[in-house]
C-alpha positions as CSV (number, residue, x, y, z in Angstrom):
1,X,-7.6,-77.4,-77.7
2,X,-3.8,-78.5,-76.2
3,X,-3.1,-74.6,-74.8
4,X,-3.3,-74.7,-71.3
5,X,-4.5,-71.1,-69.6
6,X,-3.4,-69.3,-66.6
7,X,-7.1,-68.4,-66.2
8,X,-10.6,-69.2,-68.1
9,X,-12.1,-65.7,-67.9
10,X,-16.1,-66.3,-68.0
11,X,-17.6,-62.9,-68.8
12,X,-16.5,-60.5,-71.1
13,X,-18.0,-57.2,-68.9
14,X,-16.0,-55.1,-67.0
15,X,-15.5,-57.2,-64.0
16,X,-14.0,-60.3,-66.8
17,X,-12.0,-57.8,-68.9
18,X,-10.6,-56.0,-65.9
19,X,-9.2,-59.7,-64.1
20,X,-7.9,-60.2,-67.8
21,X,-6.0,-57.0,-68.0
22,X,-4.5,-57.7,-64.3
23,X,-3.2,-60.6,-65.3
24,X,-1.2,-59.4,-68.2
25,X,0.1,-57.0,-65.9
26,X,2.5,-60.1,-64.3
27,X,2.6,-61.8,-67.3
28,X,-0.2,-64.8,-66.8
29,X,-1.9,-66.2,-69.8
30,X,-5.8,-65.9,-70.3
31,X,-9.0,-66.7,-72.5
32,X,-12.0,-64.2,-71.7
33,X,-15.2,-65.8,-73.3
34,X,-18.2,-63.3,-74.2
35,X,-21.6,-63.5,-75.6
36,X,-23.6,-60.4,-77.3
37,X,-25.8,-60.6,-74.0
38,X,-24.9,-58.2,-70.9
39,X,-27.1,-56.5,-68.7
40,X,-26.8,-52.8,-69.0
41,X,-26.6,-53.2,-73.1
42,X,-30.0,-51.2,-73.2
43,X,-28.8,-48.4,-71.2
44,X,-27.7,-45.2,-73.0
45,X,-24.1,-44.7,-70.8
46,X,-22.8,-45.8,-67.8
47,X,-21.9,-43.0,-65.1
48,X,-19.7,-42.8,-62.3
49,X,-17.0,-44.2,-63.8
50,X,-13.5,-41.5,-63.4
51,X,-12.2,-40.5,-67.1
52,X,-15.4,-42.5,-68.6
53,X,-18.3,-40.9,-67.1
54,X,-21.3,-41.1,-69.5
55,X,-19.4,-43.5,-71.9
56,X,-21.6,-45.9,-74.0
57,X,-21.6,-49.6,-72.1
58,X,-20.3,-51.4,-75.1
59,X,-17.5,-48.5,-75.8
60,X,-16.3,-49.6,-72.2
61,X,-15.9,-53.0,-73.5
62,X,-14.1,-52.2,-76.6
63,X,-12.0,-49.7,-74.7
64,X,-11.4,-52.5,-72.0
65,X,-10.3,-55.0,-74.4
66,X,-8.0,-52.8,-76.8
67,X,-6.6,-52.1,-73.5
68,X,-5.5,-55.8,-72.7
69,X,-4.6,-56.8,-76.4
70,X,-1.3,-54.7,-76.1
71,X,-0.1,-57.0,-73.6
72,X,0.3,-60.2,-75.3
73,X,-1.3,-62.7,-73.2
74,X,-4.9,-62.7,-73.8
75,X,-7.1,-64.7,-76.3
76,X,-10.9,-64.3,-76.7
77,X,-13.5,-66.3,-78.0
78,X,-17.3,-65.3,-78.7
79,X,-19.3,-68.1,-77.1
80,X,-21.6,-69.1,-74.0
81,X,-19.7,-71.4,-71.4
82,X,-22.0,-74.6,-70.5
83,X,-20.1,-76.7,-68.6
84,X,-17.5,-77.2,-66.3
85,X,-15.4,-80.0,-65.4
86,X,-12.0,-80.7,-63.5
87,X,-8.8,-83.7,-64.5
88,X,-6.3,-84.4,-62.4
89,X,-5.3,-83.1,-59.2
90,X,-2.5,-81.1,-56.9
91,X,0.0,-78.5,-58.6
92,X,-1.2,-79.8,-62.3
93,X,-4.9,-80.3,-61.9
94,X,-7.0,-78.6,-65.2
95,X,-10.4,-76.9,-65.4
96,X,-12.1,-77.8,-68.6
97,X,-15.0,-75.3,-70.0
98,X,-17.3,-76.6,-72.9
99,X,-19.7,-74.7,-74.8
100,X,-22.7,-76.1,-76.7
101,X,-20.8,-76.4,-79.6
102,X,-18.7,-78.9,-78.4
103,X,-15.3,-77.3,-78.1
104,X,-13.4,-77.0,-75.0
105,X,-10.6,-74.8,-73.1
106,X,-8.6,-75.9,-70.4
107,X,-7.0,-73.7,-67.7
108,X,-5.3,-73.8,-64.3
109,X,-7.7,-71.4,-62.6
110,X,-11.8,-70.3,-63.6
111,X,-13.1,-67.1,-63.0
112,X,-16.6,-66.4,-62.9
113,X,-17.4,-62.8,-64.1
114,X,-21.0,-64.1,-65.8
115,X,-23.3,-61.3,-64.0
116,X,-26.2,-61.4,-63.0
117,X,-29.9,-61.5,-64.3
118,X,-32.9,-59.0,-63.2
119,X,-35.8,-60.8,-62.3
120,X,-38.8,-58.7,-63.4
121,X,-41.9,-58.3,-61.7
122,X,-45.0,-59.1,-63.1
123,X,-46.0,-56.0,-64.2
124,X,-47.4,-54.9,-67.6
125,X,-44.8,-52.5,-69.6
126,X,-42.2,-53.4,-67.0
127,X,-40.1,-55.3,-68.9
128,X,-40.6,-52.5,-72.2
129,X,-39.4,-49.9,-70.0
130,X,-36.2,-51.3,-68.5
131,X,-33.6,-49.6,-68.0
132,X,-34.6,-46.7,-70.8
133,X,-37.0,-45.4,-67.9
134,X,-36.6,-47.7,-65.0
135,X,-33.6,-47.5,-62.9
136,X,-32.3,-49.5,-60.5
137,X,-29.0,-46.9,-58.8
138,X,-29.4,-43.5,-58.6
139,X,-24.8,-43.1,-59.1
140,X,-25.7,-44.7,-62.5
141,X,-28.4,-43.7,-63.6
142,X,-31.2,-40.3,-63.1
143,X,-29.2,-37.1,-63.2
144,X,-30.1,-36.4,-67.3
145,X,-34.2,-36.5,-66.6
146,X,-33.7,-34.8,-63.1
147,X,-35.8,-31.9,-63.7
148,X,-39.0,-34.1,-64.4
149,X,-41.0,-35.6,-61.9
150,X,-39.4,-38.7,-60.7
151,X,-41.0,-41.6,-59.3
152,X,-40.1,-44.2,-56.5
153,X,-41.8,-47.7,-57.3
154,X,-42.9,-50.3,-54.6
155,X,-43.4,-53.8,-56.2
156,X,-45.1,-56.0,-55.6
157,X,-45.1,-54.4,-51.7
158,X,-44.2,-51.5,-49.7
159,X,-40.7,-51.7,-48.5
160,X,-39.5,-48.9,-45.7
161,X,-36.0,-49.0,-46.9
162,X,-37.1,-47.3,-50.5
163,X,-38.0,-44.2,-48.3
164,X,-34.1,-43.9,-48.5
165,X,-34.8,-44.0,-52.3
166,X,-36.8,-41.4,-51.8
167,X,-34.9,-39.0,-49.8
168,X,-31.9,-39.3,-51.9
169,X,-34.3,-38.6,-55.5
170,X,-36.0,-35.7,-53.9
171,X,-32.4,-33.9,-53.4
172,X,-31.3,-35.1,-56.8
173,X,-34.0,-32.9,-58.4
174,X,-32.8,-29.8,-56.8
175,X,-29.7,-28.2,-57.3
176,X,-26.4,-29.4,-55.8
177,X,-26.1,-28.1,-52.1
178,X,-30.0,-27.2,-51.5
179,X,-30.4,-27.5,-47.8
180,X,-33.3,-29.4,-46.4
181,X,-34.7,-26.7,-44.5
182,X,-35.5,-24.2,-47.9
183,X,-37.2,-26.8,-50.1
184,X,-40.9,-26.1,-49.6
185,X,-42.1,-28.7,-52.3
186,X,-40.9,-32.2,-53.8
187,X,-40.7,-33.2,-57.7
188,X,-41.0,-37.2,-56.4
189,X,-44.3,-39.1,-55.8
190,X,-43.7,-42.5,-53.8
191,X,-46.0,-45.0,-55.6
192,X,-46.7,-47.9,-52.6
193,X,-49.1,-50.3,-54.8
194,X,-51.6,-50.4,-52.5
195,X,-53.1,-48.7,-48.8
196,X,-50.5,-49.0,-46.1
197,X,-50.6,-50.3,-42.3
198,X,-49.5,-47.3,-40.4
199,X,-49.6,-49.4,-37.4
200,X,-46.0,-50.5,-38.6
201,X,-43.6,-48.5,-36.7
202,X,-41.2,-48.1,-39.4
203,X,-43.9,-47.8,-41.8
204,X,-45.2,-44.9,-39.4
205,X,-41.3,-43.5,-39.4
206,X,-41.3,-43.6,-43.2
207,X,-44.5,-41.9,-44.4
208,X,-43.6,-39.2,-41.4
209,X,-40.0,-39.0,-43.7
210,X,-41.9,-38.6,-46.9
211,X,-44.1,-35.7,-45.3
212,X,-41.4,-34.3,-44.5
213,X,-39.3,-33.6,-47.4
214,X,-43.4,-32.7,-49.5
215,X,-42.8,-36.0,-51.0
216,X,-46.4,-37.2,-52.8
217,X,-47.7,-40.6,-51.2
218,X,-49.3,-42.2,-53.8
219,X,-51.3,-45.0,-52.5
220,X,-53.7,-46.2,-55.3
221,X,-52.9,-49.8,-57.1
222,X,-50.5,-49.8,-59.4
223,X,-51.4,-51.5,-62.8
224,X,-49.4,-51.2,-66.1
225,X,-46.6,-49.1,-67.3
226,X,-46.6,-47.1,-70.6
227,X,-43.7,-45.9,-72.4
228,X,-44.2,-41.7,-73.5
229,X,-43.5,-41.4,-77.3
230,X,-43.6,-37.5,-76.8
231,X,-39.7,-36.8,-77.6
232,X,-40.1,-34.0,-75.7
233,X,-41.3,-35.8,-72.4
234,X,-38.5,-39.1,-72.2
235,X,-39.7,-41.2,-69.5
236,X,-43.2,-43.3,-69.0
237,X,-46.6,-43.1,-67.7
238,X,-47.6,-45.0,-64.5
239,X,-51.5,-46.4,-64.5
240,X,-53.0,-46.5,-61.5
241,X,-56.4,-48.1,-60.7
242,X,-59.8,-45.8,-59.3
243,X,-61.5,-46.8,-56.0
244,X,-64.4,-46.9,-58.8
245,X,-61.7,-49.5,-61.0
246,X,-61.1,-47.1,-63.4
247,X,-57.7,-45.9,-64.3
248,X,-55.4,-42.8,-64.5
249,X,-51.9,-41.9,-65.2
250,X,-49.2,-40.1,-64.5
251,X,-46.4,-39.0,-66.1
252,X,-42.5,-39.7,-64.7
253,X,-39.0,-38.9,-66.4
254,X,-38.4,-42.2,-64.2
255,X,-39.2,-44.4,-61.6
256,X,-36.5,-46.1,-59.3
257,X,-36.9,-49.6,-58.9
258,X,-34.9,-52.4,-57.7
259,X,-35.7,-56.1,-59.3
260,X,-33.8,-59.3,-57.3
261,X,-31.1,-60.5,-59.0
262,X,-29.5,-63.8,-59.5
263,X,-26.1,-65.0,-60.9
264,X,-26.1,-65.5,-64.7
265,X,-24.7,-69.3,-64.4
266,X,-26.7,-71.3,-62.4
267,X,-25.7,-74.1,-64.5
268,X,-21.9,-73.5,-63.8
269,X,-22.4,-72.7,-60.0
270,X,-24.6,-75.8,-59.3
271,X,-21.4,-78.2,-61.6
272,X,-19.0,-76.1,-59.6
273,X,-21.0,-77.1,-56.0
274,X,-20.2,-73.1,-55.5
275,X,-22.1,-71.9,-52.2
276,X,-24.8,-69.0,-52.8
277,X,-25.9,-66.3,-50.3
278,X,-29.0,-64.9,-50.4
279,X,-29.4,-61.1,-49.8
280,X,-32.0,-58.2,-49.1
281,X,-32.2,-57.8,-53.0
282,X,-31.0,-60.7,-54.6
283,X,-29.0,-63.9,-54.8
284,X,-24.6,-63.8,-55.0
285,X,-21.6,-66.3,-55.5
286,X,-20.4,-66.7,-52.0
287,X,-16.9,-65.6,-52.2
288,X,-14.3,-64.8,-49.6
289,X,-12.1,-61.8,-49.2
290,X,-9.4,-60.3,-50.1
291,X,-9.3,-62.3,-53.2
292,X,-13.0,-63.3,-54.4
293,X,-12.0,-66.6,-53.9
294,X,-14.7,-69.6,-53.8
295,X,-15.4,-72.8,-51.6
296,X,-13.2,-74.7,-55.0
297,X,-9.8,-74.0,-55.0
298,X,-8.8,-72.3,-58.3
299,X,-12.4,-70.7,-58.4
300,X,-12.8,-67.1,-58.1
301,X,-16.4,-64.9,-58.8
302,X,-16.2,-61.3,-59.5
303,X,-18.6,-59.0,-60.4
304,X,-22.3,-58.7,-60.5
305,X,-22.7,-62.5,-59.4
306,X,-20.7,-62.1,-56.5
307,X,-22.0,-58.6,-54.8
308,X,-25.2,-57.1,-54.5
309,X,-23.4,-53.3,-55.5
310,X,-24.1,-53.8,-59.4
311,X,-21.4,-50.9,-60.1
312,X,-19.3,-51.2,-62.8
313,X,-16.5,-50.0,-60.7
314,X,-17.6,-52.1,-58.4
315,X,-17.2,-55.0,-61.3
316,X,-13.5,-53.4,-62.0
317,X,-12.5,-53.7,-58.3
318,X,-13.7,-57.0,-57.6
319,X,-12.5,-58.3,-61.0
320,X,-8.9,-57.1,-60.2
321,X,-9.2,-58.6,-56.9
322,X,-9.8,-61.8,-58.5
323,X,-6.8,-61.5,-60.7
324,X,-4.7,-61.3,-57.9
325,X,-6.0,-64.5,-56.4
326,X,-5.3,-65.9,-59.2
327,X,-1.6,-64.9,-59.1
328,X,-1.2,-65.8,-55.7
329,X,-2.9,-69.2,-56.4
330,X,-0.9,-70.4,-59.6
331,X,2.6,-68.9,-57.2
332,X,1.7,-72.0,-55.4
333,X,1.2,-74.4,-57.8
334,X,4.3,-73.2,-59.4
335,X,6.1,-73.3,-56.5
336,X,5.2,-76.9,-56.0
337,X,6.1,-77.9,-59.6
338,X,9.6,-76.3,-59.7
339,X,10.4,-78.4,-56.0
340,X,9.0,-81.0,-57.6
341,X,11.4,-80.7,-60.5
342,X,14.3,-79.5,-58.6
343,X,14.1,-82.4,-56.1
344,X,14.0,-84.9,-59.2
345,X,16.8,-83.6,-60.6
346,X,18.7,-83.0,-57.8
347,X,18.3,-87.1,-56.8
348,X,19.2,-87.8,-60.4
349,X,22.6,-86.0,-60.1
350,X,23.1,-88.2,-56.9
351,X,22.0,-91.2,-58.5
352,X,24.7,-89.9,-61.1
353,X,27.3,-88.8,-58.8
354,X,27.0,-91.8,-56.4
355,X,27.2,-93.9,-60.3
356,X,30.6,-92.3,-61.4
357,X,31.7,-92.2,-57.4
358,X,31.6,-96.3,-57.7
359,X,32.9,-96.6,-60.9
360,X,35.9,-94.7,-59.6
361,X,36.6,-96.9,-56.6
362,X,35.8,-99.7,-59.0
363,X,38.9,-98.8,-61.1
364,X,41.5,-98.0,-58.6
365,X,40.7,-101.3,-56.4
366,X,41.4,-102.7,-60.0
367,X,44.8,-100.8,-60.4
368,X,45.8,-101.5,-56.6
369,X,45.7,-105.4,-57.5
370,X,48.1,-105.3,-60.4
C-alpha cells in the first residue's frame, strides 16, 4: 500500500480508538487495526465510564468508532499486526506493519494500544469462570451481585495487600454510607489457599483487619471452581479440600481476583527493542510521561500494555495522551521538512537571481563596447 499514515493505530479498544479520534481532532491521518479478540469481550458492561456507565464492551467500540468516522481521516482494517519494521531515517523515516497475510501499512508514527493478556492460574474452572464470576476491579465490576456473598481469592498464595480487597468488598455489600462502627457482621469470606504464618507482621496486621470488619477467614485449600447453573443464584461455587481430603463448597455471587498481566505483543515489543517494567501484578510497555512516548522515537504505548490500572478510562486517557505525542512528534518532522524545502528553494532563487544578475552585467558590458 503507497498511503503513507500520520499514525498506525495497533488496537482497536478504547485506548486505540480514542488516540484515533484525537488525531482527527487536528486533522492527522490514521489506520486503527483490530481483531475480534479483546479482553473484557466476555464481560456483560463495562462501568465507571461518565454518560456510558453499564454500556456493553463492544457497544463502546462501535460507539467509539462511529464517533471518529465523521471526521474524515481514519481508515480501519480487521487484521492482527505481526511485524514491525522501520526505512529510512530523520524527518521522512517510515514504520512498516505486516500482518500474516502479507500486506503491509506504512506510517510516520506507531502506536501500540494491543492490551494486555491475563495469565490464569492453574486452577480448575478458573478459566470457565472469567470474568462472568471472577473479577479483577471492584469500579468495574461487583455492584450488580452485591447482595450475595462475595468472595476474596488468594492464588496460588496469601498476599496482605488483598486485605485491602477485602475491606473495600465488605463495604460494597452494605448500603452506601454504612459506617464501620454499626456493621456487626460481614457478607465476604477471605479464601487464603492454605494455613497462614501469623508470625508475619503484616500477616498478623491483616487477619487482625479481617476480624475486624467480621470478615470469614477461610483457611482450607482451595481446589476447583464451579460455575452455579441456578439462574436464581449467578455466581460460582468454590471447593475446598477436608483435613480428611474430602471436599466442600461454597457458594459466591463472586470472588475478586487479580491474575498478572502481560502486554498483548510480545512479538512487536521484542522487533521494536521497547523496554518492559515489571510490576506488583503484571508486566507494562515502559513509556514516559506526559506523552506515552517509548525508548523509539515515533513509538508511543497506550492502554492496558502500558499501565497496570486496566480501566477503560484509564485506556481513553492514556490513548489521548498518545495522540498528542504524536502531534507534537510529526510538528517536528514537519517542521524539518518545510526548512528543508524552504532552504532549497530559497538557494534556488539565488542560484536564479545571481543567473539573471550576470546575464545583466553580461549585456551592458556588451553595450558599453559599442
Amino acid at each position: 500500500m503507497n498511503k503513507i499514515y500520520d499514525a498506525l493505530i495497533v488496537g482497536g479498544g478504547p485506548a486505540g480508538l480514542s488516540t484515533a479520534l484525537a488525531l482527527g481532532r487536528v486533522h492527522r491521518t490514521c489506520i486503527v487495526f483490530s481483531d475480534s479478540e479483546f479482553r473484557n469481550q466476555g464481560a456483560h458492561a463495562a462501568h465507571a465510564i461518565l454518560t456510558r456507565d453499564h454500556t456493553p464492551p463492544a457497544e463502546i467500540r462501535r460507539l467509539g468508532r462511529k464517533d471518529i468516522e465523521r471526521y474524515g481521516h481514519a481508515d480501519f482494517a480487521e487484521c492482527s499486526i505481526t511485524r514491525v519494521t522501520r526505512k529510512e531515517a530523520g524527518p521522512h523515516s517510515r514504520f512498516l506493519v505486516h500482518n500474516d497475510q502479507g500486506q503491509q501499512w506504512q506510517g510516520r508514527t506507531l502506536v501500540l494500544a494491543t492490551g494486555a493478556r491475563d495469565q490464569f492460574p492453574d486452577l480448575d474452572g478458573y478459566a470457565e469462570n472469567w470474568p462472568a464470576s471472577i473479577y479483577q476491579c471492584p469500579f468495574c465490576d461487583g455492584h450488580e451481585r452485591s447482595d450475595g456473598p462475595l468472595g476474596i481469592l488468594c492464588y496460588p498464595d496469601f498476599n496482605p495487600m488483598l486485605v485491602k480487597q477485602a475491606t473495600l468488598s465488605h463495604f460494597l455489600s452494605q448500603p452506601p454510607g454504612t459506617p464501620a462502627g454499626t456493621i456487626a457482621k460481614s457478607n465476604v469470606t477471605f479464601f487464603t489457599n492454605g494455613h497462614l504464618d501469623t508470625g508475619s507482621p503484616a500477616t498478623a496486621q491483616a487477619l487482625e483487619i479481617l476480624a475486624a470488619h467480621y470478615i470469614t477467614l477461610e483457611q482450607r485449600p482451595v481446589v476447583r471452581l464451579e460455575t452455579s447453573i441456578d439462574d436464581s443464584k449467578p455466581g460460582l461455587y468454590v471447593h475446598l479440600q477436608n483435613e480428611d481430603k474430602t471436599t466442600s463448597r461454597l457458594y459466591m455471587g463472586f470472588v475478586y481476583h487479580k491474575p498478572r498481566t502481560m502486554p498483548s505483543s510480545p512479538e512487536l515489543i521484542k522487533q521494536l527493542d521497547l523496554e518492559i517494567e515489571s510490576g506488583l501484578i503484571g508486566d507494562y510497555i515502559k513509556t514516559t510521561p506526559p506523552f506515552e512516548s517509548t525508548r523509539v522515537p515515533g513509538v508511543y504505548a497506550c492502554g492496558d500494555a502500558k499501565t497496570m490500572m486496566g480501566q477503560v478510562t484509564v485506556a481513553m486517557m492514556t490513548g489521548n495522551a498518545a495522540a498528542a505525542g504524536v502531534a507534537h512528534y510529526l510538528i517536528e518532522l514537519d517542521d524539518a521538512i518545510a526548512v528543508e524545502r524552504y532552504r532549497r528553494e530559497k538557494e534556488s532563487k539565488e542560484d536564479v537571481d545571481a543567473a539573471v544578475d550576470g546575464a545583466v552585467k553580461g549585456e551592458d558590458a556588451a553595450v558599453a563596447a559599442l
